[in-house]
N, C-alpha and C positions, 0 to 999 in steps of 0.2 A: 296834528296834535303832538304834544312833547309825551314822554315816558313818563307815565306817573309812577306811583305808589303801587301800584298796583299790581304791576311789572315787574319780575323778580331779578336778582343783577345776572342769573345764568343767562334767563331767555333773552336780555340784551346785549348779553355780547356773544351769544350763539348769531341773534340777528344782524348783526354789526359784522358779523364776520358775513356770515350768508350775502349780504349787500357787498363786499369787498370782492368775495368770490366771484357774483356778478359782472362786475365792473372790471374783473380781470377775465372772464369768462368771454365776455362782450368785448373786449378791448374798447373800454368808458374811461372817461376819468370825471372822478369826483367835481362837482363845480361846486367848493365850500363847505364847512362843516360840518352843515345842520342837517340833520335827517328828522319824518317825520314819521310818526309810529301809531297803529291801527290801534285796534280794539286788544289790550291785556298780550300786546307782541306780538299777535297772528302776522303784521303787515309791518313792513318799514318799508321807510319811499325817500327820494330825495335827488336833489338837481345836480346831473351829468352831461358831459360834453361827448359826442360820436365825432368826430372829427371836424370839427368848429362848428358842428351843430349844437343848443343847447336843449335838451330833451330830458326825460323824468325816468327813475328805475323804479319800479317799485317788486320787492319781495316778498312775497305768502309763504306762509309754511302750512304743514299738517303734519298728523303724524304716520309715520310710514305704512302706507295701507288703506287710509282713512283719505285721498284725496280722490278727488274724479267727481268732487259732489256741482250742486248746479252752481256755489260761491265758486269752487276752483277752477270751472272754464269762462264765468261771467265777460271777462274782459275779450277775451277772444272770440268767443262767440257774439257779443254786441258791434265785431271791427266785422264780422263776415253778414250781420243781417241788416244792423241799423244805418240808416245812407242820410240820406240827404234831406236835410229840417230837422237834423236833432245835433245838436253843436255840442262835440263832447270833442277829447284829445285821441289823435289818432294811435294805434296801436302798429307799431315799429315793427316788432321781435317778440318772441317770447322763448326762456332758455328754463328747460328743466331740470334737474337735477333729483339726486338724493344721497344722504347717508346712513349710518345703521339703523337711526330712529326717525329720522325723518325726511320727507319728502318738500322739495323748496319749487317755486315758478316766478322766474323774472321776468318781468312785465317793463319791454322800453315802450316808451310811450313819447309824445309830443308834449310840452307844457303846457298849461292852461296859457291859454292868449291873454288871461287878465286877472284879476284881483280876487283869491278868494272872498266868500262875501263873510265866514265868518273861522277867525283860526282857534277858536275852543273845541272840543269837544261839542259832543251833541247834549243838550237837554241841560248847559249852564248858560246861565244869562249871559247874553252879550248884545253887543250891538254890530250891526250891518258894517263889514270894514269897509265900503263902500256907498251911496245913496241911491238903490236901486230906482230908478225912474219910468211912467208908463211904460216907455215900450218895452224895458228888460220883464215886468209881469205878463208883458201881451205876448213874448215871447217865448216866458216860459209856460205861460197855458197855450200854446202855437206848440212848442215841443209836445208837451204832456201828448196832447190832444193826436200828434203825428203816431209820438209812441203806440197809444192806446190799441192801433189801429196794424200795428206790428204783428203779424202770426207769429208763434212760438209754441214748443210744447215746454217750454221751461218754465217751471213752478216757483214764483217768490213766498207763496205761503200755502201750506196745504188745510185743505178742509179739514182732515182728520185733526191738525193741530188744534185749529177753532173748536171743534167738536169737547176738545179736553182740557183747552186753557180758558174759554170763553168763561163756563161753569163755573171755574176755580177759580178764577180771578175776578168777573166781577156777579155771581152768586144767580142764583135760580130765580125766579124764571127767564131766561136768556136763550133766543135762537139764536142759532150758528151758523145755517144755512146760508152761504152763497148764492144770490139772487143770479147776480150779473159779473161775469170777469173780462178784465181787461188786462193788457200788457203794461206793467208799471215799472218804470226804474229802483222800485222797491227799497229805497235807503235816503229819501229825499230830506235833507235838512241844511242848515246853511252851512254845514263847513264841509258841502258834496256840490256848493252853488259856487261860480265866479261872475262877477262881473266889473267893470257897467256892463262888457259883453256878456250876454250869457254863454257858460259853459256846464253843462252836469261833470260832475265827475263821479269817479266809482261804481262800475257797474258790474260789481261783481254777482251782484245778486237780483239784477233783473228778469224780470220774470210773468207769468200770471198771475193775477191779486184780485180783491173785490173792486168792481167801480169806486172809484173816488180815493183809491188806496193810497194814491200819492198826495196829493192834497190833506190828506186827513191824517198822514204821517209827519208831513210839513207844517202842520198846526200842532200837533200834540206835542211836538218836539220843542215846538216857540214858546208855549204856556208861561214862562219863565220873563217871558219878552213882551208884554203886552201888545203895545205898539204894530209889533211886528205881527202876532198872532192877530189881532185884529186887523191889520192889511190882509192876512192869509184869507184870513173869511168871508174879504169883500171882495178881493180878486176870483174867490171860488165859490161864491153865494151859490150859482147855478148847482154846483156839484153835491156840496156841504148839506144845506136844507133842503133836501130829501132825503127820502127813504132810504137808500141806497147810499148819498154820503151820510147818515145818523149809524147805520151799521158799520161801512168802511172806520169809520170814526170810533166804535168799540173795538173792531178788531185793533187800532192803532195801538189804542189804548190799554188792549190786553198785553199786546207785545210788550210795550214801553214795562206794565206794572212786572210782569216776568222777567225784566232784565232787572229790577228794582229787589226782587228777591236774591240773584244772583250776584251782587254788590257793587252793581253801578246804578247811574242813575235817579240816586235817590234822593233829590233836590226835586224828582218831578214827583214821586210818588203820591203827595197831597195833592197837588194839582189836578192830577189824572184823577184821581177817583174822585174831586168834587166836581171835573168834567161827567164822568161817568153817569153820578148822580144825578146832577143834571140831565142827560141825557133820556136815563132810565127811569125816573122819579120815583125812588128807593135808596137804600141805601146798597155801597157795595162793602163785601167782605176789606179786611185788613190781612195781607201773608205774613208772615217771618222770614226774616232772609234764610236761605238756604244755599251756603255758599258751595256747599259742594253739589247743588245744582247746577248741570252744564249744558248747554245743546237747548233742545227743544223738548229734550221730555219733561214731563210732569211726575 
């Protein structure tokens, strides 16, 4: 994604340099202008050459004190568990750093061997930068399905959280309970997909989740995309139309509507909660943005 609005001109060129420092940290060189930027600057990324290798840098920050959580080892810890039938970019290096405020992790990595499938952000309409074809969906429920089956004690979304945003965001009576978990790459949406090969990216946040959690995050995030959300649902009918995907599927949805309060997102907000509705057959609460709402509290 580019820099939006959103993104203040300090923390871009704090991150701008933090990438530079990498790149001379690493002995990289830049391969062209363009860098790509996370969620509000947490992350910049962008294509480098190791010595006529071409390979990706990407840099995280936190703030000093605040790092060690299960997002800031995701990447390295996915290179030492996840093997073989889940086709993601190999992870190089990784080079830490800090200064007085904060705490930085460069992550070299391998390219995607192919075509993002979408260069927006998450949750704005777009379309497929590629035509995802049978085998790239047989593929990615082939991954999911290997993931699923991954041991981990690493948490992509905790109970406790369900327990306090379920309520608040889509209104009583609502159970929270975790039936069933699985190991999910926790952030599934098209501009974390490449193809026609498949590749996931971004695993910084994988982890344990409810059944069906990736699937059900991959739809709520397409709402916007018809088309595409409607392949989502036929590719995962097995998942989706049960019990287990109808829940995974509120949980997606509480996520989504909470980042909707925090001042993204909010081209889905109606969508989600006439999904909800649907879902629950009630109505669900409306929040107010609360922008100096941050993190995961309530």
């Amino acid at each position: 994604m580019t820099a939006g609005a959103s993104v203040d001109r300090s923390t871009l060129e704090r991150m701008r340099h933090a990438h530079r420092a990498a790149r001379t940290a690493l002995a990289l060189q830049a391969d062209g202008p363009g860098l790509s930027w996370g969620w509000r600057g947490r992350t910049v990324s962008g294509p480098v050459i190791d010595r006529g290798r071409p390979l990706w840098l990407r840099v995280a920050c936190a703030p000093k004190g605040a790092d060690g959580g299960v997002f800031w080892s995701g990447a390295r810890e996915a290179q030492a568990a996840l093997t073989a039938g889940i086709p993601r970019p190999h992870l190089h290096a990784v080079h830490d750093w800090t200064d007085p405020a904060w705490s930085y992790r460069a992550e070299l990595s391998a390219r995607a061997p192919s075509a993002l499938a979408a260069s927006s952000v998450p949750g704005v309409q777009t379309a497929f930068a590629f035509r995802p074809d049978p085998r790239w969906w047989a593929d990615l429920r082939s991954t999911l399905g290997i993931l699923g089956r991954v041991a981990t004690d690493r948490i992509t979304i905790r109970q406790s959280y369900l327990d306090r945003a379920m309520p608040h965001f889509l209104g009583e009576p609502i159970g929270t309970t975790v039936q069933a978990w699985t190991t999910a790459h926790g952030d599934l949406h098209a501009a974390n997909l490449a193809g026609p090969a498949l590749c996931l990216l971004d695993w910084e946040g994988w982890g344990r989740a409810p059944v069906g959690y990736d699937a059900a995050t991959f739809y709520a995030h397409s709402l916007l995309t018809p088309p595409l959300a409607a392949r989502i649902r036929q590719v995962f009918t097995d998942e989706l139309e049960t019990d287990t995907g109808r829940f995974a599927e509120l949980v997606a949805i509480t996520e989504l509507l909470h980042t909707t309060t925090r001042g993204d997102n909010f081209a889905l907000a109606s969508p989600l909660r006439a999904r909800a509705e649907h879902l629950l057959g009630r109505r669900v609460p409306e929040r107010e943005p609360n922008f100096a709402q941050r993190g995961g509290a309530l």
